[in-house]
PDB file of the backbone (N, CA, C, O) and the ligand in Angstrom, with CONECT records:
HET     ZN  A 101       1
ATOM      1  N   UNK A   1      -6.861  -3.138   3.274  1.00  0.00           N
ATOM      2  CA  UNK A   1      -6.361  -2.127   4.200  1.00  0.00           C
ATOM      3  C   UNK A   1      -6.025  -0.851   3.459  1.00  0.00           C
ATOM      4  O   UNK A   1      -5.967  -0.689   2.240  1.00  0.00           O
ATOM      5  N   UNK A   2      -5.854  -0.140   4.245  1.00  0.00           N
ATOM      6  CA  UNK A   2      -6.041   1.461   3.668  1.00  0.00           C
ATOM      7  C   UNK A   2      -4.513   1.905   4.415  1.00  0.00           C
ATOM      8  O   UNK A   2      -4.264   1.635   5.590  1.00  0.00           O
ATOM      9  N   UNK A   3      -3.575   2.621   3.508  1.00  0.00           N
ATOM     10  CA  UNK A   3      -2.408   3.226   4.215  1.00  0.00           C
ATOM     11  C   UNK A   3      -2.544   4.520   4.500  1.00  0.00           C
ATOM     12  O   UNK A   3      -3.009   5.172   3.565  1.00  0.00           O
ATOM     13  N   UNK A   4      -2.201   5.354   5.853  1.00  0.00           N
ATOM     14  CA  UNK A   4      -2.432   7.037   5.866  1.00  0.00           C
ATOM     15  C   UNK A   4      -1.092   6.943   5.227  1.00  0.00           C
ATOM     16  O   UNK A   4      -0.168   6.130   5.191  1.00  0.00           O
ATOM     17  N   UNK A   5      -1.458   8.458   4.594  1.00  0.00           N
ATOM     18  CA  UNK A   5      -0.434   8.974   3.686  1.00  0.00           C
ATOM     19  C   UNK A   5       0.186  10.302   4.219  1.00  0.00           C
ATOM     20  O   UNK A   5       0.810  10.946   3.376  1.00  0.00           O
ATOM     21  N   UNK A   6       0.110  10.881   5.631  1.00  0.00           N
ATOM     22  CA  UNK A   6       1.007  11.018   6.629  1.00  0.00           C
ATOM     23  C   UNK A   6       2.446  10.697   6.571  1.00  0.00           C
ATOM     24  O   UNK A   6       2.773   9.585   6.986  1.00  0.00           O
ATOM     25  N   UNK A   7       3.444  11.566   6.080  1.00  0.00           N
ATOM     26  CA  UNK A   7       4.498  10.957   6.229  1.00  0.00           C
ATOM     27  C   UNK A   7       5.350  10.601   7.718  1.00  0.00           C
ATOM     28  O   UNK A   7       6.414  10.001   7.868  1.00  0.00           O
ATOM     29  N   UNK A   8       4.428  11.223   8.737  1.00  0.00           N
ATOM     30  CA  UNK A   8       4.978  11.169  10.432  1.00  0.00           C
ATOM     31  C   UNK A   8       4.419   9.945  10.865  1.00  0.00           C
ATOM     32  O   UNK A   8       4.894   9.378  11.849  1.00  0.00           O
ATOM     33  N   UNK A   9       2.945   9.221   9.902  1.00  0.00           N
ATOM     34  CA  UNK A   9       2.025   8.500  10.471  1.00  0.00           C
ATOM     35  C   UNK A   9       2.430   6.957   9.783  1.00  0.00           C
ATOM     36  O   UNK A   9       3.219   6.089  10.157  1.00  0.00           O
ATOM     37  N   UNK A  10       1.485   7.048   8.576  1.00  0.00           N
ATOM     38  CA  UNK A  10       1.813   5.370   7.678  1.00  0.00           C
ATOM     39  C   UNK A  10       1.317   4.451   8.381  1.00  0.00           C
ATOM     40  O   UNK A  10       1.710   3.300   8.570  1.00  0.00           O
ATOM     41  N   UNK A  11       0.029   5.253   8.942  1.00  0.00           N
ATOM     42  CA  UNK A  11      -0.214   3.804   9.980  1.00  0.00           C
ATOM     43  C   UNK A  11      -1.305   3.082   8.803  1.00  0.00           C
ATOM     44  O   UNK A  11      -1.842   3.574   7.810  1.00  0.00           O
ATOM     45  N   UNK A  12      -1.353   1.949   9.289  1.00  0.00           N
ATOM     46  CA  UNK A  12      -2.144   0.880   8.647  1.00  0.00           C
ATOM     47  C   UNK A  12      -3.707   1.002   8.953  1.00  0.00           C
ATOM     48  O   UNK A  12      -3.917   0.796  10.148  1.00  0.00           O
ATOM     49  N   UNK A  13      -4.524   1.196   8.438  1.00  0.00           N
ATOM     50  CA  UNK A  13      -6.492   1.368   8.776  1.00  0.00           C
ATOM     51  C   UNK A  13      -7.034   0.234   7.979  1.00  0.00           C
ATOM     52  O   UNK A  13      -6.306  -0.272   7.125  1.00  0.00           O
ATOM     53  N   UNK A  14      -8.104  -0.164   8.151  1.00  0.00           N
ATOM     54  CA  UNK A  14      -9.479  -0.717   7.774  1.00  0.00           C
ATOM     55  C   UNK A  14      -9.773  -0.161   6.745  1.00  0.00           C
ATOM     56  O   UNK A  14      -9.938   1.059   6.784  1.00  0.00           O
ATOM     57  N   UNK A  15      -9.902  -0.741   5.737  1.00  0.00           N
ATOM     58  CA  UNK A  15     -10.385  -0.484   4.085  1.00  0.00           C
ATOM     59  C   UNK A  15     -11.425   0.683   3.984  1.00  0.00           C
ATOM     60  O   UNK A  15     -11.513   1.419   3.001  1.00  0.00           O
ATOM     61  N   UNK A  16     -12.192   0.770   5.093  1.00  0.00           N
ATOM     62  CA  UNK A  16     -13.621   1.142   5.487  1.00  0.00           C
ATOM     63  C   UNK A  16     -13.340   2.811   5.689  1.00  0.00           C
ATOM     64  O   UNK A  16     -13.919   3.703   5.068  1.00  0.00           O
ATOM     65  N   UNK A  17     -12.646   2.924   6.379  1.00  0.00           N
ATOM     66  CA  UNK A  17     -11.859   3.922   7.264  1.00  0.00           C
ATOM     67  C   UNK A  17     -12.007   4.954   6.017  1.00  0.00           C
ATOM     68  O   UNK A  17     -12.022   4.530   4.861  1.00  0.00           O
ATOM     69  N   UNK A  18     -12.104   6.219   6.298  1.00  0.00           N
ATOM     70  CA  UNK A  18     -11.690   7.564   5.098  1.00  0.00           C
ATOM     71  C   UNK A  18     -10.918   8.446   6.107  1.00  0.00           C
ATOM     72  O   UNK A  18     -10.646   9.608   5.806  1.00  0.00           O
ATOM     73  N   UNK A  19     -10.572   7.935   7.255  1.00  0.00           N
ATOM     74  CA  UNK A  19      -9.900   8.999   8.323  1.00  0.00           C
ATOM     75  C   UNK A  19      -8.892   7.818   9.160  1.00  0.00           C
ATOM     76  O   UNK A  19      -9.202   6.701   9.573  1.00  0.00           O
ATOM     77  N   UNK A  20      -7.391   8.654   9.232  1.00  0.00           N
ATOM     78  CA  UNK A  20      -6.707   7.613   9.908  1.00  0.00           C
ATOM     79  C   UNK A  20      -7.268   7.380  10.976  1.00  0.00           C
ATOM     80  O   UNK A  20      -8.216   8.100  11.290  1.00  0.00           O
ATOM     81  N   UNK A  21      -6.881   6.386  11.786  1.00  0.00           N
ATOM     82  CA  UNK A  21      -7.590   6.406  13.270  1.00  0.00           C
ATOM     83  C   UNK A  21      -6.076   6.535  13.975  1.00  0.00           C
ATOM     84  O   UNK A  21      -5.815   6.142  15.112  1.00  0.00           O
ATOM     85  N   UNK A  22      -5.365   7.017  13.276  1.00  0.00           N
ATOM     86  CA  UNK A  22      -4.248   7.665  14.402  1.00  0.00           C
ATOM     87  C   UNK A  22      -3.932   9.150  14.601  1.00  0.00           C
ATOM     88  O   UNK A  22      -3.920   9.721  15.692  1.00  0.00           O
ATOM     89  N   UNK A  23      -3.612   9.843  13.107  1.00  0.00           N
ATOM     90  CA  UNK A  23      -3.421  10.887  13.136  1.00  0.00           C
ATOM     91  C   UNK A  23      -4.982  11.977  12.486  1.00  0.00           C
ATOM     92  O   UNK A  23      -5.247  13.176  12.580  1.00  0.00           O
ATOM     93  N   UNK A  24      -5.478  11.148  12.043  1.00  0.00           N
ATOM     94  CA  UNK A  24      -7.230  12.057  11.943  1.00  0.00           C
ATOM     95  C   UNK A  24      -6.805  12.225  10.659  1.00  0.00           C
ATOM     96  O   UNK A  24      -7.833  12.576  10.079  1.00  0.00           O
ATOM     97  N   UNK A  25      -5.657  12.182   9.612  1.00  0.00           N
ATOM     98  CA  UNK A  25      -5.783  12.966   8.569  1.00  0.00           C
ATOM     99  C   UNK A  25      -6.488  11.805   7.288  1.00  0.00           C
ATOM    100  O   UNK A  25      -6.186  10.616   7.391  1.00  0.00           O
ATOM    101  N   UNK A  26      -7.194  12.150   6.406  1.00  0.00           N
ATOM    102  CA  UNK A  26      -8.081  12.093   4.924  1.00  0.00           C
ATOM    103  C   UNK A  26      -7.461  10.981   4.723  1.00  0.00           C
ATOM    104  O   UNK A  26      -6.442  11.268   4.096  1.00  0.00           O
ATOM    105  N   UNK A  27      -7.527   9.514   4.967  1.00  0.00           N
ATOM    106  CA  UNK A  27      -7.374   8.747   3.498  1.00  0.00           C
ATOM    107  C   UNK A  27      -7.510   8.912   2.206  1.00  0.00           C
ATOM    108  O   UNK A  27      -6.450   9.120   1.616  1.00  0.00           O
ATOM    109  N   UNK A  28      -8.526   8.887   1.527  1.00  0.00           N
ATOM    110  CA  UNK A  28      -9.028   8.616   0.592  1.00  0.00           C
ATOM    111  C   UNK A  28      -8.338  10.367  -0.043  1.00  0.00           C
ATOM    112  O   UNK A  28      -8.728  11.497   0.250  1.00  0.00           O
ATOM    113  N   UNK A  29      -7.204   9.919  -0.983  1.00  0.00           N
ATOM    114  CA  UNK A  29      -7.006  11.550  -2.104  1.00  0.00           C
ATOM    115  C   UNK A  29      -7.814  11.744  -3.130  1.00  0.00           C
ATOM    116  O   UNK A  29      -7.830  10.975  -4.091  1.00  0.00           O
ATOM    117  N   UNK A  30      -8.656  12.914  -3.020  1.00  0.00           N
ATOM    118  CA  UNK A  30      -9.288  13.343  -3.594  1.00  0.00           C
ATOM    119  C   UNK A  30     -10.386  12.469  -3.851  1.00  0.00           C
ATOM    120  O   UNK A  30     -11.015  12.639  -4.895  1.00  0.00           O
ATOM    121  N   UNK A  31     -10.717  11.559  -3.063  1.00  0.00           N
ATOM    122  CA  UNK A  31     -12.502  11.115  -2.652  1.00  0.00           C
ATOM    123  C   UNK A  31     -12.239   9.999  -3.591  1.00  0.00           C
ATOM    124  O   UNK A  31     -13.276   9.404  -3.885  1.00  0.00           O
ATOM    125  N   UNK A  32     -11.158   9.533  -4.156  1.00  0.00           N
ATOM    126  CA  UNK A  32     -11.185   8.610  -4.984  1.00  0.00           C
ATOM    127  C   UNK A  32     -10.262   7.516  -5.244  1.00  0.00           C
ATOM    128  O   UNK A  32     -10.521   6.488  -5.868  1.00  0.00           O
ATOM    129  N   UNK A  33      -8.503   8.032  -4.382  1.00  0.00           N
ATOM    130  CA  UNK A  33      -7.763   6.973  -4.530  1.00  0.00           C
ATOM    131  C   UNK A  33      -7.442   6.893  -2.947  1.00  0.00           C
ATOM    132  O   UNK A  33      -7.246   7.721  -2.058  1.00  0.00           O
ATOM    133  N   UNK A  34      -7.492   5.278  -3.052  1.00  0.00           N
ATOM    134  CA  UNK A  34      -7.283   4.859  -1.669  1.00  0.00           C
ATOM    135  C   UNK A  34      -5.622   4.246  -2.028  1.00  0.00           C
ATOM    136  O   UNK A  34      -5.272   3.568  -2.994  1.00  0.00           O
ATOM    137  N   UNK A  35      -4.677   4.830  -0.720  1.00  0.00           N
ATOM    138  CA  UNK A  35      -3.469   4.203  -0.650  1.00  0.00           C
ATOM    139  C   UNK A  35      -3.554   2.697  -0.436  1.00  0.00           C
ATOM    140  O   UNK A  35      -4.591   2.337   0.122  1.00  0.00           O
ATOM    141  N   UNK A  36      -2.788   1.852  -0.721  1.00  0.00           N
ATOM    142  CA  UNK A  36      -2.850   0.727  -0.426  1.00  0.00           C
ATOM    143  C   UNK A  36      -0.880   0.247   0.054  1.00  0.00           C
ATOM    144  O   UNK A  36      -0.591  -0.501   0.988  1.00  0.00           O
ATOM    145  N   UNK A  37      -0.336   0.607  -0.440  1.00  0.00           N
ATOM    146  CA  UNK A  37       0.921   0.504  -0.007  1.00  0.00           C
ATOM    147  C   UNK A  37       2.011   1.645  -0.082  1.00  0.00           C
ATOM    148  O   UNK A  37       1.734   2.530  -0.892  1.00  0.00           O
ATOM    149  N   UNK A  38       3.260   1.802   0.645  1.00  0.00           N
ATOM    150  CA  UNK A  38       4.117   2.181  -0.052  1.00  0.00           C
ATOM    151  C   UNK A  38       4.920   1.663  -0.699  1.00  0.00           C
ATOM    152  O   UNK A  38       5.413   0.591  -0.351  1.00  0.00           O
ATOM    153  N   UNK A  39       5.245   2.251  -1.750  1.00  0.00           N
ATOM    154  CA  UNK A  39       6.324   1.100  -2.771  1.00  0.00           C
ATOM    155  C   UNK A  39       7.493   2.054  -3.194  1.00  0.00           C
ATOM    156  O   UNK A  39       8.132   1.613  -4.149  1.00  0.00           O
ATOM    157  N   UNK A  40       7.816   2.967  -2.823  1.00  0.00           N
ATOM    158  CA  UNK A  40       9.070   3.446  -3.062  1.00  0.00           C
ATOM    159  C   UNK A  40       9.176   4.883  -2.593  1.00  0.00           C
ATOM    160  O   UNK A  40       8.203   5.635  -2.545  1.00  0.00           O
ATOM    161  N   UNK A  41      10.622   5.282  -2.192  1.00  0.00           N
ATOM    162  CA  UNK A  41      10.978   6.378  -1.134  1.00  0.00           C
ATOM    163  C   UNK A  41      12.193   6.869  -1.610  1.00  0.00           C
ATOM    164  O   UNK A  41      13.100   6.046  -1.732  1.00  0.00           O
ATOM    165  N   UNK A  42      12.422   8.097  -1.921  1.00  0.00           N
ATOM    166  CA  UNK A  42      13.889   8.974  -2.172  1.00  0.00           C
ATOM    167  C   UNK A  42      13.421  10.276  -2.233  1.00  0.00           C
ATOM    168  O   UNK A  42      12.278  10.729  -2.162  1.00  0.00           O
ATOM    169  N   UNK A  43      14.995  11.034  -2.443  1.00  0.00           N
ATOM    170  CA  UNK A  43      14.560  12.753  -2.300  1.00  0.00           C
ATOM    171  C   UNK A  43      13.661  13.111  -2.955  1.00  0.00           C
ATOM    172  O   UNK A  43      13.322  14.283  -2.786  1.00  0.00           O
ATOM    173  N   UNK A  44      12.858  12.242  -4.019  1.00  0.00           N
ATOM    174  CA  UNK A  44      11.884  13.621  -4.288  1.00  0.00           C
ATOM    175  C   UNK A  44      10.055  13.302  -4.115  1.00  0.00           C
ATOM    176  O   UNK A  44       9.094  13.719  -4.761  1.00  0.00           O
ATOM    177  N   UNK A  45      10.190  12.223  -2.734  1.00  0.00           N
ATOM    178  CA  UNK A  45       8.791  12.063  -2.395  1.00  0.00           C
ATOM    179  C   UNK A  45       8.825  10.525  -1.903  1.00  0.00           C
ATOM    180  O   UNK A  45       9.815   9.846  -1.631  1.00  0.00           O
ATOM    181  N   UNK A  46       7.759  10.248  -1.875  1.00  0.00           N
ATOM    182  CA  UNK A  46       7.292   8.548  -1.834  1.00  0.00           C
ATOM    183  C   UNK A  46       6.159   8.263  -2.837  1.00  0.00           C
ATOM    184  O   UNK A  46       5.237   8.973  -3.239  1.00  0.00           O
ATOM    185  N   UNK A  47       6.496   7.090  -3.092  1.00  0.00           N
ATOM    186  CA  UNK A  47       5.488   6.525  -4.001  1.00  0.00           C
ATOM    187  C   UNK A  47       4.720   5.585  -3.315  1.00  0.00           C
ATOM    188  O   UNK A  47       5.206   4.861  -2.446  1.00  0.00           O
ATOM    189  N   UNK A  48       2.824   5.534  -3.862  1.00  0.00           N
ATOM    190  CA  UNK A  48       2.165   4.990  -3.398  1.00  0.00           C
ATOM    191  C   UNK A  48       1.846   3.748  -4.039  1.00  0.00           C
ATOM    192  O   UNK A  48       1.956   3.999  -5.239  1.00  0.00           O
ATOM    193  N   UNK A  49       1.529   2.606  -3.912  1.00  0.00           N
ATOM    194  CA  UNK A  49       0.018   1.706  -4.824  1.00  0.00           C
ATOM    195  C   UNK A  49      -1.044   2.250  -3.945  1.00  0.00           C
ATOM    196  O   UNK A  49      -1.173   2.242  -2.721  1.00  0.00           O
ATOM    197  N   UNK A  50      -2.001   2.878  -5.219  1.00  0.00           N
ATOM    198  CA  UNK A  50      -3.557   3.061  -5.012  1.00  0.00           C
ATOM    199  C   UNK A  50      -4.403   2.167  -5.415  1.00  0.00           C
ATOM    200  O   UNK A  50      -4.028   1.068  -5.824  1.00  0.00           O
ATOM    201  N   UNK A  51      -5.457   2.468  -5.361  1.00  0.00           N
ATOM    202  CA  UNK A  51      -6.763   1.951  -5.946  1.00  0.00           C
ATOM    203  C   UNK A  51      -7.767   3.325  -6.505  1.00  0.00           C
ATOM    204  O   UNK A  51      -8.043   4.307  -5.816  1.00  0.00           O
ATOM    205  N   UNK A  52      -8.177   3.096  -7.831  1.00  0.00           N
ATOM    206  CA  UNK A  52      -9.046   4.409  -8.010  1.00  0.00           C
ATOM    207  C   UNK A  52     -10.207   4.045  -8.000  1.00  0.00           C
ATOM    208  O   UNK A  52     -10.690   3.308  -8.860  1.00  0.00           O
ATOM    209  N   UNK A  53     -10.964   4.620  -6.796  1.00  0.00           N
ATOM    210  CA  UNK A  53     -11.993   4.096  -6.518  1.00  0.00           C
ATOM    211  C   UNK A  53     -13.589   4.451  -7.283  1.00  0.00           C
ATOM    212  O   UNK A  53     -14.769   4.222  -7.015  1.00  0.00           O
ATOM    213  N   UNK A  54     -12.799   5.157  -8.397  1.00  0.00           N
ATOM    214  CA  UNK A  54     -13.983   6.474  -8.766  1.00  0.00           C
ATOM    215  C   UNK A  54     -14.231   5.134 -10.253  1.00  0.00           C
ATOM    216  O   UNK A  54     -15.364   5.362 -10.679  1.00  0.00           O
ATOM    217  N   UNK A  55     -13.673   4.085 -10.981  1.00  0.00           N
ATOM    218  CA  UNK A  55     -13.750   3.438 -12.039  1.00  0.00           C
ATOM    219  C   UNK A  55     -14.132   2.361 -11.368  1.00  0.00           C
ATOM    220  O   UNK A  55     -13.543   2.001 -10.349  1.00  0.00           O
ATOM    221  N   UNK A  56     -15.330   1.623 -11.951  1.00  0.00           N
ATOM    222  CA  UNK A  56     -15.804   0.507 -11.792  1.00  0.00           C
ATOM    223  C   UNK A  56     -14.944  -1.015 -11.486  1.00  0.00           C
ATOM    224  O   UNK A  56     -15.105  -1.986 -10.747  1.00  0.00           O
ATOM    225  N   UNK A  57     -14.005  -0.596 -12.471  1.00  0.00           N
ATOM    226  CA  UNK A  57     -12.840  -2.229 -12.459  1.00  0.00           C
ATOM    227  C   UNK A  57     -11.959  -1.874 -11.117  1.00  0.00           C
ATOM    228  O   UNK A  57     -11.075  -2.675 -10.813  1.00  0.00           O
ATOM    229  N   UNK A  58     -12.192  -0.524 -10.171  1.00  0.00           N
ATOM    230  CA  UNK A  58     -10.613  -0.272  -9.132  1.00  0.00           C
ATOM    231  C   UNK A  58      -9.454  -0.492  -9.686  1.00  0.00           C
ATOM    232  O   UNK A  58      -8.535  -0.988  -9.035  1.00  0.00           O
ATOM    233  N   UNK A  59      -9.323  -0.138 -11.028  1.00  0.00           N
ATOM    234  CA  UNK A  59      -7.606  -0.778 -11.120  1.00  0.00           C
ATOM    235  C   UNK A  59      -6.781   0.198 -10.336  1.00  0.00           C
ATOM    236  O   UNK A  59      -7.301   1.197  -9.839  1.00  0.00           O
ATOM    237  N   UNK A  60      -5.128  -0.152 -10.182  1.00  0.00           N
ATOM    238  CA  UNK A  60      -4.425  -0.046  -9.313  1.00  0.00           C
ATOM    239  C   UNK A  60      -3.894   1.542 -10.286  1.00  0.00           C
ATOM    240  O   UNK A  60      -4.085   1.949 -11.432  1.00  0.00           O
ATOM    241  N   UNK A  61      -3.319   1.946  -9.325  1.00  0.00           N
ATOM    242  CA  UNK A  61      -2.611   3.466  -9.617  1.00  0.00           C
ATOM    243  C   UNK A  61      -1.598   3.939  -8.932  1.00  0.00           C
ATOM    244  O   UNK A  61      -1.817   3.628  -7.761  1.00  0.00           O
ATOM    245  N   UNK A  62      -0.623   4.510  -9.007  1.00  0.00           N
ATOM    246  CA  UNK A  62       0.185   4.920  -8.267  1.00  0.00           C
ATOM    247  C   UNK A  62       0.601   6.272  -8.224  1.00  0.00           C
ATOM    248  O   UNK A  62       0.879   6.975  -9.195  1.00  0.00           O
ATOM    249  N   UNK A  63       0.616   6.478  -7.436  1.00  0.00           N
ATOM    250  CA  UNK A  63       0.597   7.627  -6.059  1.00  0.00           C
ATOM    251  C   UNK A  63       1.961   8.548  -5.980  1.00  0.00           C
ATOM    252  O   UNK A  63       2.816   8.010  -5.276  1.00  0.00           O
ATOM    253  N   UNK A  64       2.325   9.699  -6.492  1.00  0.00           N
ATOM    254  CA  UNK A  64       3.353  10.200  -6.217  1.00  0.00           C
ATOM    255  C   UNK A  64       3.404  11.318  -5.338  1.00  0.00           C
ATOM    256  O   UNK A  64       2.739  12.248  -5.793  1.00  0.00           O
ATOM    257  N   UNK A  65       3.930  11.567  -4.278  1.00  0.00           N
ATOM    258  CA  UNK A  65       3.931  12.409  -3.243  1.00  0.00           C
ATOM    259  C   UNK A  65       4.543  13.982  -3.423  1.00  0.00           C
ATOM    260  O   UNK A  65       4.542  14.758  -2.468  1.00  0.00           O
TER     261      UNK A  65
HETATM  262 ZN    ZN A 101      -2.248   8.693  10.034  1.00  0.00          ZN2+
END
C-alpha cells in the first residue's frame, strides 16, 4: 500500500496508484519514493517509511516532511 502524503488526506491507496484516489495529489516524491507509513509526528513535520523505488534492492527510507 501506498500512503498520500497530504497532511488533510493520509488516505491509504493501492501500491499501483501514483495519484491518491482521494485527494488527486502525487504519491510517488520525486518519481521515486513511495510512502509506506507514517511513523512519527511533532512541531517540526511528520515522518515517513518510504521505499526508494529508483535502487534495485527498494530498501526502506525515511521521509521527513
Ligand atoms: Zn490524498
Amino acid at each position: 500500500m501506498s500512503l498520500c502524503l497530504n497532511p488533510d488526506c493520509l488516505a491509504v491507496n493501492p501500491e499501483t496508484h501514483q495519484f491518491c484516489q482521494k485527494c488527486g495529489q502525487k504519491l510517488w516524491l520525486k518519481e521515486r519514493h513511495q510512502a509506506l507509513k507514517l511513523i512519527g509526528q511533532g512541531g517540526f513535520g511528520k515522518t515517513f517509511l518510504a521505499v526508494d523505488l529508483d535502487k534495485p534492492s527498494r530498501p526502506h527510507c525515511v521521509i521527513k516532511q
